[in-house]
Structure formats: structure tokens, C-alpha cells
C-alpha positions as YAML, in Angstrom:
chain: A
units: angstrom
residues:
- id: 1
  name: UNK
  ca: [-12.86, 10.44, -9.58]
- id: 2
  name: UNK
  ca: [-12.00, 9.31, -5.63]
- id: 3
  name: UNK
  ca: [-14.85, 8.60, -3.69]
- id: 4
  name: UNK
  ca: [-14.28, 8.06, -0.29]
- id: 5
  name: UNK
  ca: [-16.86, 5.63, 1.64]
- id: 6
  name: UNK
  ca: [-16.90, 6.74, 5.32]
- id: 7
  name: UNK
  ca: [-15.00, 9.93, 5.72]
- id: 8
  name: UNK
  ca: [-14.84, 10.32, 9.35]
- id: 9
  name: UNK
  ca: [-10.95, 10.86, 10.46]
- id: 10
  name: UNK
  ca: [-8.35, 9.09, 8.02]
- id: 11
  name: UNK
  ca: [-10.81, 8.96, 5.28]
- id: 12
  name: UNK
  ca: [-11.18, 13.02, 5.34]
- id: 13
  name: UNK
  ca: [-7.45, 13.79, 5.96]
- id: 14
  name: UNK
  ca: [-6.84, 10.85, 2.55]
- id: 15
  name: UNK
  ca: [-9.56, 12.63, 0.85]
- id: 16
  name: UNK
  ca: [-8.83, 15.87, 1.36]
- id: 17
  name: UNK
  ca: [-4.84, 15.19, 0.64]
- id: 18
  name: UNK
  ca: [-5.81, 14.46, -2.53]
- id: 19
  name: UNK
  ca: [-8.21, 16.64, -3.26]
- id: 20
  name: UNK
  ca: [-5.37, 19.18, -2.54]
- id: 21
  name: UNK
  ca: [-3.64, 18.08, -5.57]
- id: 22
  name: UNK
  ca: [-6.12, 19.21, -7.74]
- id: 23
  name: UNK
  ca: [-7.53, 15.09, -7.94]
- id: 24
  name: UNK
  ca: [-11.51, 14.87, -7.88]
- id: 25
  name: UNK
  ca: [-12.80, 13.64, -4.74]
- id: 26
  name: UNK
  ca: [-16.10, 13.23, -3.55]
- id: 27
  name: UNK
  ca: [-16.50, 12.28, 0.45]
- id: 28
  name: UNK
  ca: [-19.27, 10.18, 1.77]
- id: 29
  name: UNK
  ca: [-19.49, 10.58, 5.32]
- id: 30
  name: UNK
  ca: [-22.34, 11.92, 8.12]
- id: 31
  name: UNK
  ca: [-24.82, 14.99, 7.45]
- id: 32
  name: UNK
  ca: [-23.20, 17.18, 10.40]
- id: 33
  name: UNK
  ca: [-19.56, 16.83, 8.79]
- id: 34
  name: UNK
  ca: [-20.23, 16.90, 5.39]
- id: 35
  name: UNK
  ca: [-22.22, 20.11, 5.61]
- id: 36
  name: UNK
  ca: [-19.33, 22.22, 7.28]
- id: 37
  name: UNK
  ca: [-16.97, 20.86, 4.48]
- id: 38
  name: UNK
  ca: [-19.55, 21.97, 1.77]
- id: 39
  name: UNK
  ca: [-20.03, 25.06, 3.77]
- id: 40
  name: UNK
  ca: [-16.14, 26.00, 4.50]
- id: 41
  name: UNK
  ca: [-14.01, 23.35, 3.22]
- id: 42
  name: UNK
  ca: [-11.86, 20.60, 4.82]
- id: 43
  name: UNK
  ca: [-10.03, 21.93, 7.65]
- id: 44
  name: UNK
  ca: [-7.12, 20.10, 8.17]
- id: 45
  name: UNK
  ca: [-4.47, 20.54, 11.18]
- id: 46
  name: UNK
  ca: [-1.68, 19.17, 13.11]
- id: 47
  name: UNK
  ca: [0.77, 18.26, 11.70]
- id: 48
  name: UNK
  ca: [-0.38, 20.23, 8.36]
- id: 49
  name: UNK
  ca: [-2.44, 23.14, 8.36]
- id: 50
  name: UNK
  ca: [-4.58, 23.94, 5.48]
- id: 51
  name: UNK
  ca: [-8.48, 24.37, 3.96]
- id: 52
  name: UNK
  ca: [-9.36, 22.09, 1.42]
- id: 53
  name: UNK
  ca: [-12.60, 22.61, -1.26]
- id: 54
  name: UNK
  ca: [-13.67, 18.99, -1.58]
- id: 55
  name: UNK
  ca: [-17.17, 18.21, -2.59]
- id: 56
  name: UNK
  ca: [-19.22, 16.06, 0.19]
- id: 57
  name: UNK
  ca: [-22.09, 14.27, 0.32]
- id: 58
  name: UNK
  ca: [-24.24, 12.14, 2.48]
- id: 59
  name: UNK
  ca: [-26.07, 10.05, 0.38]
- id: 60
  name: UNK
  ca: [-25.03, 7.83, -2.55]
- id: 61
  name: UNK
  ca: [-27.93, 9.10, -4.78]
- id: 62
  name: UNK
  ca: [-26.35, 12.67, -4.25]
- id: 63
  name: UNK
  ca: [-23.04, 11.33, -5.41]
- id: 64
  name: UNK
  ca: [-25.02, 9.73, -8.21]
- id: 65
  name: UNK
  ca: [-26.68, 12.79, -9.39]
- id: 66
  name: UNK
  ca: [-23.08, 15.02, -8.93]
- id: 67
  name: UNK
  ca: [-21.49, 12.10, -11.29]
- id: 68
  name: UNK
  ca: [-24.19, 12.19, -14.02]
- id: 69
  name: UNK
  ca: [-24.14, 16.10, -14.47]
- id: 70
  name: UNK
  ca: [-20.20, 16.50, -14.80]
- id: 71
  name: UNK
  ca: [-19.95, 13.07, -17.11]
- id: 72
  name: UNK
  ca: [-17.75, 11.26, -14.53]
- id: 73
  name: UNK
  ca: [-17.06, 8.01, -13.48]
- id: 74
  name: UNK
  ca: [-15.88, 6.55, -10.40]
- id: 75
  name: UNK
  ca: [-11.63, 5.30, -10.61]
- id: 76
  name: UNK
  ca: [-10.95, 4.50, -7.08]
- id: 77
  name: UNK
  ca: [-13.25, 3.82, -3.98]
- id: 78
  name: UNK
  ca: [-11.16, 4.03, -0.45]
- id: 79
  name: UNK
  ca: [-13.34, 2.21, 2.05]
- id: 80
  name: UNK
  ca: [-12.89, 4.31, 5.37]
- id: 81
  name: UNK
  ca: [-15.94, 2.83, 7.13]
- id: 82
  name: UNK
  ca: [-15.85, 0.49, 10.28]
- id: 83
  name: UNK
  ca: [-15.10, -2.66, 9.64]
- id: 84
  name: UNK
  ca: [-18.91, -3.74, 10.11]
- id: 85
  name: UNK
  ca: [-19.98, -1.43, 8.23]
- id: 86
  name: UNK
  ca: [-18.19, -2.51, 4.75]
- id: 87
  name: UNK
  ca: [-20.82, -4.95, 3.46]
- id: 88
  name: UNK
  ca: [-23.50, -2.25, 3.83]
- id: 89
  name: UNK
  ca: [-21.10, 0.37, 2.44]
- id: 90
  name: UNK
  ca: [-20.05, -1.71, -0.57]
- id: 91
  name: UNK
  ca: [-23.76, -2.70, -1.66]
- id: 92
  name: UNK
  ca: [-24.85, 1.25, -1.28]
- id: 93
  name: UNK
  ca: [-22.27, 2.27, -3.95]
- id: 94
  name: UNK
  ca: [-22.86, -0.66, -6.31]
- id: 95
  name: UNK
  ca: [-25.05, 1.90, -8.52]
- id: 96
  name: UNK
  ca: [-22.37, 4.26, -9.10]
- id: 97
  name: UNK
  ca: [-19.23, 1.73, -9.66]
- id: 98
  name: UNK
  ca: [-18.13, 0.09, -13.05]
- id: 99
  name: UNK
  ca: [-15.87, -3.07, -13.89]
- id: 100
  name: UNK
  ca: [-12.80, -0.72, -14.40]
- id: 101
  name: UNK
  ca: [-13.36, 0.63, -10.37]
- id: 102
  name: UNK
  ca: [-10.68, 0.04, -7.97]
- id: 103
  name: UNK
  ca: [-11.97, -0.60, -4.69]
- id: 104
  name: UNK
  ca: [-9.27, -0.04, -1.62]
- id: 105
  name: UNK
  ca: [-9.96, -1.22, 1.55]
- id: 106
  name: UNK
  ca: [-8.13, 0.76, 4.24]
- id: 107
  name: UNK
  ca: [-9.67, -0.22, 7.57]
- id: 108
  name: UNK
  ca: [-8.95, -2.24, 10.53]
- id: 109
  name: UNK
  ca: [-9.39, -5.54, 11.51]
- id: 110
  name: UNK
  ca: [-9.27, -8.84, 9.51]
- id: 111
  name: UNK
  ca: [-11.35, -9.57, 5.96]
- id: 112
  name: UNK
  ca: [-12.92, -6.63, 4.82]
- id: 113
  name: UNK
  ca: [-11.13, -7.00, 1.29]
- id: 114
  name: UNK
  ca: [-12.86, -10.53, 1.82]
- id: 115
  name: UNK
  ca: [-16.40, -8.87, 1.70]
- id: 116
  name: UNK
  ca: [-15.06, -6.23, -1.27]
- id: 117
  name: UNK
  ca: [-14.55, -9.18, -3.47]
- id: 118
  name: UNK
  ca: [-17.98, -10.95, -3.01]
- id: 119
  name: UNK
  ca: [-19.80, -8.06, -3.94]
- id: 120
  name: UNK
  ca: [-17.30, -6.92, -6.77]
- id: 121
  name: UNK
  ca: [-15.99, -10.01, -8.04]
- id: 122
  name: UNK
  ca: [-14.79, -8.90, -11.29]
- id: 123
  name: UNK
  ca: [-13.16, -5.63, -9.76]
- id: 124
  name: UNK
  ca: [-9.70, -5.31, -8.34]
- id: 125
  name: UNK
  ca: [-9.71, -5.18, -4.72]
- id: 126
  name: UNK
  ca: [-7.14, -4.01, -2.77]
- id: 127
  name: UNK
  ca: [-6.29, -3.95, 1.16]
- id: 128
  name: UNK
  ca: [-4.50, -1.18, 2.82]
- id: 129
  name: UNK
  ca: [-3.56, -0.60, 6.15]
- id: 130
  name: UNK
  ca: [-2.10, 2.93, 7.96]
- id: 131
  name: UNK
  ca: [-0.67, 3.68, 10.69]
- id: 132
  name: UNK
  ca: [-1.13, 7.45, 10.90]
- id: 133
  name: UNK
  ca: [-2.38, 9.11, 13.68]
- id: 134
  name: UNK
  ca: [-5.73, 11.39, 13.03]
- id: 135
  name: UNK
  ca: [-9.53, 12.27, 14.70]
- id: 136
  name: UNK
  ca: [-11.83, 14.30, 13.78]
- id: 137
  name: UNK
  ca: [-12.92, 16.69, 16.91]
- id: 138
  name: UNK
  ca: [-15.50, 18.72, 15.19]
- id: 139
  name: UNK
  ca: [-18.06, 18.58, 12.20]
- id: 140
  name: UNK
  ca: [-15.51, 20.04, 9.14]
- id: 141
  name: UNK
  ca: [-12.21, 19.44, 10.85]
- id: 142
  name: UNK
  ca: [-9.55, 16.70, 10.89]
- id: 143
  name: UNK
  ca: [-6.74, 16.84, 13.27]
- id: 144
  name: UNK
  ca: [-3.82, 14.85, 12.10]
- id: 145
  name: UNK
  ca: [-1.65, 13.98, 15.16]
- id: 146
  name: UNK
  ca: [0.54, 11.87, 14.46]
- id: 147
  name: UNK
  ca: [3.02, 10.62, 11.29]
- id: 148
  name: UNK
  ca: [2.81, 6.93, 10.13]
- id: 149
  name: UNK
  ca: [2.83, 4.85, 7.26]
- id: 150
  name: UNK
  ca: [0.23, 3.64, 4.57]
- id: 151
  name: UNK
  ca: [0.53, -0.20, 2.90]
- id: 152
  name: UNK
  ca: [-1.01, -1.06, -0.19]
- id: 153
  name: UNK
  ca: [-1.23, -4.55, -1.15]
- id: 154
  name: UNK
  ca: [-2.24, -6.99, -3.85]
- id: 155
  name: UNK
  ca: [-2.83, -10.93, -4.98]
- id: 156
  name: UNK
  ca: [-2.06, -10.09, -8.79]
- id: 157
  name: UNK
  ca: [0.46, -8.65, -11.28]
- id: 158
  name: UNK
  ca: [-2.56, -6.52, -12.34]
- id: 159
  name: UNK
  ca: [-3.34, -5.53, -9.18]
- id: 160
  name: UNK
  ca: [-0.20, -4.57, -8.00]
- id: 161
  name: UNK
  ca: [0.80, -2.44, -11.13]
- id: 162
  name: UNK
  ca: [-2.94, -0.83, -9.95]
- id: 163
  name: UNK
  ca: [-1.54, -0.61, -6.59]
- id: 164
  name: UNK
  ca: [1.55, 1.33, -7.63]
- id: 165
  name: UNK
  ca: [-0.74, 3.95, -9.30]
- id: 166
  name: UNK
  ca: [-2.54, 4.63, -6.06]
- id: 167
  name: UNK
  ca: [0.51, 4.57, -3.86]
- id: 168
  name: UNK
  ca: [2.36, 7.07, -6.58]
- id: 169
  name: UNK
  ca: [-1.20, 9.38, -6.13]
- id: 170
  name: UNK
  ca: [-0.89, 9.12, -2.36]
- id: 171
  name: UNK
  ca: [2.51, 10.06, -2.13]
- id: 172
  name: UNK
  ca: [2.45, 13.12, -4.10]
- id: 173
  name: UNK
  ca: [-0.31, 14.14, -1.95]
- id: 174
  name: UNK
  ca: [1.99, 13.92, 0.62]
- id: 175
  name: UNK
  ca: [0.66, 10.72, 2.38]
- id: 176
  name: UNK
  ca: [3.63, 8.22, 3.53]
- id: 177
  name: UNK
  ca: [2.34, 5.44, 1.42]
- id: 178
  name: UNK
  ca: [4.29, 2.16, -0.08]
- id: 179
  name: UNK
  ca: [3.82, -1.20, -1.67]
- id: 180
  name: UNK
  ca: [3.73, -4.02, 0.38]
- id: 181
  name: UNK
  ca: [3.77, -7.50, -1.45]
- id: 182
  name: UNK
  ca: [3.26, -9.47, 2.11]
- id: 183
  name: UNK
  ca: [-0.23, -7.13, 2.82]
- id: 184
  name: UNK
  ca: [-1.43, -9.99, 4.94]
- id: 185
  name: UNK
  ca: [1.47, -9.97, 7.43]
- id: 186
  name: UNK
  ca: [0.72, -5.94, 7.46]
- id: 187
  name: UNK
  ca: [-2.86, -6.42, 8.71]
- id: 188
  name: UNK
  ca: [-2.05, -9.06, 11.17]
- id: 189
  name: UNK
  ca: [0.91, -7.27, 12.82]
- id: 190
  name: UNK
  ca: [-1.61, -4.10, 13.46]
- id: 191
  name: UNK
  ca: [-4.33, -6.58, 14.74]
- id: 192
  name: UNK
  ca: [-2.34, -7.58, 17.40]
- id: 193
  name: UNK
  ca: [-1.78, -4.29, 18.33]
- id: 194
  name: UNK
  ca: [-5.62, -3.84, 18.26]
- id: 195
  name: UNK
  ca: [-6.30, -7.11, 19.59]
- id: 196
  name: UNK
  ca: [-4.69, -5.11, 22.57]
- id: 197
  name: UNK
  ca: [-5.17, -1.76, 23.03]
- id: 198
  name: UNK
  ca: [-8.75, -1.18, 21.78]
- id: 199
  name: UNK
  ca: [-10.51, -3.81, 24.19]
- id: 200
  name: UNK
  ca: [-8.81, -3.17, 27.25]
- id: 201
  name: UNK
  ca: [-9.51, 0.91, 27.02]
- id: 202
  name: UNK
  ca: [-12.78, 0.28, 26.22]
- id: 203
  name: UNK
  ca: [-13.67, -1.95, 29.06]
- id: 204
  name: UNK
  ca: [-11.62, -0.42, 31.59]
- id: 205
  name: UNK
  ca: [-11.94, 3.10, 29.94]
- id: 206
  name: UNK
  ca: [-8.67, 4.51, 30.09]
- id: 207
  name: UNK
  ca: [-6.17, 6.85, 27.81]
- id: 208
  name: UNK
  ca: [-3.61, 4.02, 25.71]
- id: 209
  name: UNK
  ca: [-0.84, 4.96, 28.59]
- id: 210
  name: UNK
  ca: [-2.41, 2.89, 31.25]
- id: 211
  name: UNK
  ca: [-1.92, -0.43, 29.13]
- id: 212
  name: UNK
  ca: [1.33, 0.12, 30.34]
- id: 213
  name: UNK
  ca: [1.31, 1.99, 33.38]
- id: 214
  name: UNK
  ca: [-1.03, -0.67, 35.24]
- id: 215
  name: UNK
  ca: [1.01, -3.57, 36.02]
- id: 216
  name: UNK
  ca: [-2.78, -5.70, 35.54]
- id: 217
  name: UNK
  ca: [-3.43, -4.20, 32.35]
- id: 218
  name: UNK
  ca: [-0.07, -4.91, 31.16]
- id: 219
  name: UNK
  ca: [0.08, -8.48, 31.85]
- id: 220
  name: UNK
  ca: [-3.49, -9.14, 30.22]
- id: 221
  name: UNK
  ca: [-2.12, -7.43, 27.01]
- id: 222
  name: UNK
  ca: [0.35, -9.48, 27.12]
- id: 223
  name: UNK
  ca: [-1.73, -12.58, 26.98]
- id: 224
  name: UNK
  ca: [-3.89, -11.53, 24.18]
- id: 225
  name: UNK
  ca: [-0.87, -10.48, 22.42]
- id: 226
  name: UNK
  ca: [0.62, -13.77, 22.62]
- id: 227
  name: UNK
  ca: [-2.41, -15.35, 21.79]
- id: 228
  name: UNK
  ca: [-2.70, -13.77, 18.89]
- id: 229
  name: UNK
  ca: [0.83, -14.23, 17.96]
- id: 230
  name: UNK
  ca: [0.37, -17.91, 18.02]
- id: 231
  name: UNK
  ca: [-2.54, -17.96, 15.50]
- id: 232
  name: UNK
  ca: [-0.01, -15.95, 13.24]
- id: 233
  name: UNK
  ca: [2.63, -18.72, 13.74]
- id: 234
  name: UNK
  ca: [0.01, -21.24, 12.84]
- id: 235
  name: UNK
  ca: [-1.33, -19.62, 9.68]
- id: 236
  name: UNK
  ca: [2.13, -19.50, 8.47]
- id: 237
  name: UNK
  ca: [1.54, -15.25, 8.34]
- id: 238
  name: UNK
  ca: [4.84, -13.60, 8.27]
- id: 239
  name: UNK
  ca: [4.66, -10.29, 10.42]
- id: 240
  name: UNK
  ca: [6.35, -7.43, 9.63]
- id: 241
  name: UNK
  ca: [8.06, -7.48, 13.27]
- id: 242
  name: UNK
  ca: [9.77, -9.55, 15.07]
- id: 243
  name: UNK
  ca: [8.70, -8.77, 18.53]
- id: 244
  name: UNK
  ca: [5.00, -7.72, 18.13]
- id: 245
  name: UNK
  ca: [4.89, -7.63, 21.97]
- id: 246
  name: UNK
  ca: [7.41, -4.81, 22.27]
- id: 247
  name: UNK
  ca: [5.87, -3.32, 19.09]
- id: 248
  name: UNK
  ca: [2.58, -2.84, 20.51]
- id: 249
  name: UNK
  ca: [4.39, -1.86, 23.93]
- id: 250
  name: UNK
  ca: [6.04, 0.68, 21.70]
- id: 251
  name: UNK
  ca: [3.10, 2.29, 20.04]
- id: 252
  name: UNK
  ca: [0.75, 2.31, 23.65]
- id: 253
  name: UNK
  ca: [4.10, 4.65, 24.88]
- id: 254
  name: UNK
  ca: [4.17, 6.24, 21.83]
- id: 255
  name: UNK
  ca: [0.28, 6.82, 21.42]
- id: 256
  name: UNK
  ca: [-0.08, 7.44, 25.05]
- id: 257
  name: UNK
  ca: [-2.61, 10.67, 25.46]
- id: 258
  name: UNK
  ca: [-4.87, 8.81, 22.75]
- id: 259
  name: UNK
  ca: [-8.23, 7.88, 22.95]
- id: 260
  name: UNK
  ca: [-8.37, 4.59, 21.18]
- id: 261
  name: UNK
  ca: [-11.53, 4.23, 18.77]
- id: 262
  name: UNK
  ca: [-13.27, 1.26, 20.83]
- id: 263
  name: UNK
  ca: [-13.43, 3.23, 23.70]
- id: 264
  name: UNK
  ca: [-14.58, 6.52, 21.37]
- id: 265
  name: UNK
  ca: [-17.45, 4.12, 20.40]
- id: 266
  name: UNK
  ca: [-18.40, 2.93, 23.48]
- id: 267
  name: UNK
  ca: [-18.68, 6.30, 25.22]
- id: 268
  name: UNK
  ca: [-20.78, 7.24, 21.68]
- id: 269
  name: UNK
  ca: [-22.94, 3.80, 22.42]
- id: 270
  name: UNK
  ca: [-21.72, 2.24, 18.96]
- id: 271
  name: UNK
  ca: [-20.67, -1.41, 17.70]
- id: 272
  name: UNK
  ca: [-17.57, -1.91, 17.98]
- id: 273
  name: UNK
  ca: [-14.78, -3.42, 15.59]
- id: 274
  name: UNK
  ca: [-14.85, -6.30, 18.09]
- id: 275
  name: UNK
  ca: [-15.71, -8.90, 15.59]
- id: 276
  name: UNK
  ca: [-13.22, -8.29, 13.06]
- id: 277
  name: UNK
  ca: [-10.31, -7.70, 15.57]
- id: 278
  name: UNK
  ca: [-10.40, -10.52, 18.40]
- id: 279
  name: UNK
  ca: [-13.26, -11.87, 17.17]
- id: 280
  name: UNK
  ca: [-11.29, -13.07, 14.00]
- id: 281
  name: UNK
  ca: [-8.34, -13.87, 16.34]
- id: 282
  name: UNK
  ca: [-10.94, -16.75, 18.25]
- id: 283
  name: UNK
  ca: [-12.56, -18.13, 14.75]
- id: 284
  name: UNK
  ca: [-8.95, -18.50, 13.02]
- id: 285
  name: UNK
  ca: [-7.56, -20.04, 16.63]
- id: 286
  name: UNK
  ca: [-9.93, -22.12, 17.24]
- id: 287
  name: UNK
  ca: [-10.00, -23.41, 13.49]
- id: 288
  name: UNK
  ca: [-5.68, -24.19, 14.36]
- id: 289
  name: UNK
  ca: [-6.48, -25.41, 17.74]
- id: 290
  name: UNK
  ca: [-4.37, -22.78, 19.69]
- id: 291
  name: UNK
  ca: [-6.08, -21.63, 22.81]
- id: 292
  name: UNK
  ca: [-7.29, -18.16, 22.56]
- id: 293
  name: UNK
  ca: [-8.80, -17.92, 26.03]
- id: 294
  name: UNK
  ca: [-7.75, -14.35, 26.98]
- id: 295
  name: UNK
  ca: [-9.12, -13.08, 23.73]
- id: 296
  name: UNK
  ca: [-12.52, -15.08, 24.30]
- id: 297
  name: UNK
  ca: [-13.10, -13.46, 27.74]
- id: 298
  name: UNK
  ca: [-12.26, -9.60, 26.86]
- id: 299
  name: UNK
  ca: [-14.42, -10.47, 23.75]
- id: 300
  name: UNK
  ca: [-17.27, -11.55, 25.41]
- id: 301
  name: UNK
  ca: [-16.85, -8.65, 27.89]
- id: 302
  name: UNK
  ca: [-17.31, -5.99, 24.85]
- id: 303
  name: UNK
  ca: [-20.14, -7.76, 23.61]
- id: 304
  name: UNK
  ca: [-21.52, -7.40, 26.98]
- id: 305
  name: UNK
  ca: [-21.19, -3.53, 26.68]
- id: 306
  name: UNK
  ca: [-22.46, -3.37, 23.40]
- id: 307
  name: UNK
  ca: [-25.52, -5.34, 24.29]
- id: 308
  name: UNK
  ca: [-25.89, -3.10, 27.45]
- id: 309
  name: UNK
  ca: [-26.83, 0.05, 24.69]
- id: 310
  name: UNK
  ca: [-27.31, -1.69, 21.32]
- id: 311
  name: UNK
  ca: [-31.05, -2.61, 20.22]
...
């Protein structure tokens, strides 16, 4: 069985994918959501446009009690959640996983497979990263907007023959998924991008055009671009393009209507993925000695917002 940790957008539309292809999923995500999927199904649409029966719940004891009464066991667990939110995530399912689970992290930011492994250490642990574009406007219903593509990595020959087996499951659910030996340079090329685009909506709360449109705006993404860009360079991380500035130039055009998810949770008075996005930018700079000023000041500026509505 598929359980899916934090089934808010991509984690519903991965979840429910498979679930299509007759693969048992169970989704783990909030009350409101998870009771219009029990009630009506997953409503996917977009780009695809179908009702999925996938079994939701709220609670890990409820997942507990729907594994013990069919005789399952847990194969894979896709962690969907904010990046904060993994630690918490990963001890609330330790009840329900065995030594044979996978554990994929597909989320944002930098480390998260990091905190998988201390609380699993004798479980494989994967990282992902996507690209596709999806939100969830209403309790029960996914909306997937845009096409992209999903990386699975690995450290080990294990691993990685694991790996295959979830990218083969992913892509005959029709998700645009591969193998990517160099997963590191995967997560770091899509930080950058993040390291740009979700801060400077957030604070200055604007659609993802305006990073380009504004003259300002563009300038200070490029500074926290390059900034991050040199703590690549220094960690020896190989990126998966060659001009990460034009990249992320190229998905702000392309992505332009968007609401980015920073600026979703600071409307919605949530943390932020600040900490694992420029956050870990600063620590590893800092810890090279390249100067990471830009990324310092639009870092303290969230954490000024957060603290503005956060306990």
C-alpha cells in the first residue's frame, strides 16, 4: 500500500494517479479535504479530468486501524508535507511503517531526506523533486495546471533499483517521472528558483509575473539567484542547467498567473518553507564563506511576517 503524508495539491493529484491504476492508496491530509474525497472521490482537473475512489484519512490511528482490518502493510510513503513539517510527519507514521518501507521525500527545499533517514535509519530513503504545476482550490478537488517533470533519486545500488520501481509505478499512472542519479543537483537547481520567486511574492505580494515585470523585483532576484548560485559552485553541486538565472526567468514567464505557495501561506497566516529554502542557502554560504547578503535580508524580512501572525 501508498500512503501519502500530506495530501494537499501534488500529494492528492500523485495519490490519486495511482490510485487510478487500481494501486492501494491511502491519503493523509486535513479533515475538510479528506471528507469530500471519502464522500465523492478525488476530483481531479486540468489538464486531466477524472473522479478517483481513494480512501482518506486524517489521522494516523485511522490509517492504522484501515491497515489492520484488510491485513496490509505499508510499501511506499510519499512525503507531501511542508518542508517543516517532515520531522513531525515522519515520527506520526513510525507506528504503521516496517524495515521493508520505502520512504520518498518529494518536497521542496533542502534536507528533508536528511530528517527521513534519522528517524528511519535502516529504511531506504529517497528524495524526489517535481516540477508539475497543481493547487488544490476546494476541499475534494485538485486542479492540475500545468505539465512538468518528477526526479527520483538515490545514494545506493539498492536504492536506485527501489527507485526504478517507483518511477516505473509513476509513469504508468501517467505521471512524467525519471531517474536521476545527480538528485542533489535536481534539488538545488529548483531552490534557486525558490530561493527567488517564493520570498519576493510573499513580501511584496504579487502574482510570479511581476518578478519580471518590475524592473526592482527583477534585479533583487537576480541577486539572490546569484547568491545562491555561488554556494552551488562552492559545494561542488552540479546543476542540471547551465544558466539557472534564465531558468528561473523562464519559469516566472512561464508560471506567470500563479500564486506561489509562500505567498498562499502568508495570506493563510502559516510558516513558511523559509528555512529550508534561503535559510539553507545562508547556513551552507556562510559555512563556504560566500556572501549571501541578499538572501539574509529577504530572509529576515519573512521571518518578520511570520512572527507578525505566528504564536
Amino acid at each position: 500500500m501508498f500512503i501519502v503524508m500530506g495530501s494537499g495539491s501534488v500529494g492528492s493529484l500523485f495519490g490519486g494517479l495511482i490510485a487510478s491504476e487500481k494501486f492501494d492508496v491511502l491519503l493523509v491530509g486535513r479533515k475538510s479535504h479528506v471528507d469530500k474525497i471519502n464522500e465523492s472521490g478525488l476530483k481531479i482537473k486540468g489538464l486531466i479530468n477524472q473522479v478517483v475512489p481513494v480512501k482518506a484519512v486524517d489521522t494516523i490511528p485511522q490509517a492504522k486501524e484501515i491497515l489492520t482490518k484488510s491485513d496490509q502493510k505499508v510499501d511506499y510513503v510519499f512525503f507531501t508535507t511542508k518542508a517543516h513539517q517532515t520531522e513531525t510527519a515522519a515520527k506520526q507514521i513510525l507506528p504503521i511503517v516496517n524495515s521493508e518501507t520505502v520512504l520518498i521525500s518529494i518536497q521542496n527545499g533542502i534536507g528533508t531526506e536528511d530528517i527521513l533517514r534519522k528517524i528511519f535509519p535502516e529504511n531506504s530513503i529517497l528524495r524526489g523533486i517535481t516540477t508539475i504545476g497543481v493547487c488544490k482550490p476546494d476541499p475534494g478537488v485538485v486542479d492540475f495546471t500545468g505539465e512538468g517533470k518528477t526526479y527520483i533519486g538515490y545514494q545506493t545500488t539498492a536504492e536506485e533499483h527501489k527507485a526504478r520501481k517507483i518511477v516505473e509505478i509513476m509513469r504508468k499512472s501517467g505521471i512524467d517521472a525519471f531517474i536521476e542519479s545527480n538528485i542533489q543537483g535536481a534539488v538545488f537547481t529548483k531552490t534557486i528558483v525558490n530561493c527567488v520567486l517564493n520570498p519576493l511574492t510573499a513580501i511584496h505580494q504579487v502574482k510570479n509575473k511581476e518578478i519580471y515585470n518590475q524592473i526592482t523585483l527583477r534585479n533583487q532576484a537576480i541577486s539572490l539567484a546569484e547568491e545562491a548560485w555561488a554556494v552551488t559552485k562552492a559545494l561542488k553541486i552540479e546543476l542540471l542547467s547551465d544558466d539557472p538565472i534564465k531558468m528561473t526567468f523562464d519559469i516566472i514567464k512561464k508560471t506567470g498567473e500563479n500564486t506561489s505557495s509562500m505567498l498562499t501561506d502568508i495570506l493563510n497566516k502559516r510558516k513558511t518553507e523559509i528555512d529550508f529554502l534561503n535559510g539553507k542557502i545562508i547556513s551552507l554560504g556562510l559555512k563556504e564563506g560566500i556572501a549571501v547578503t541578499n538572501n539574509q535580508e529577504i530572509y529576515s524580512k519573512i521571518l518578520t511576517l511570520e512572527k507578525s501572525f505566528l504564536a
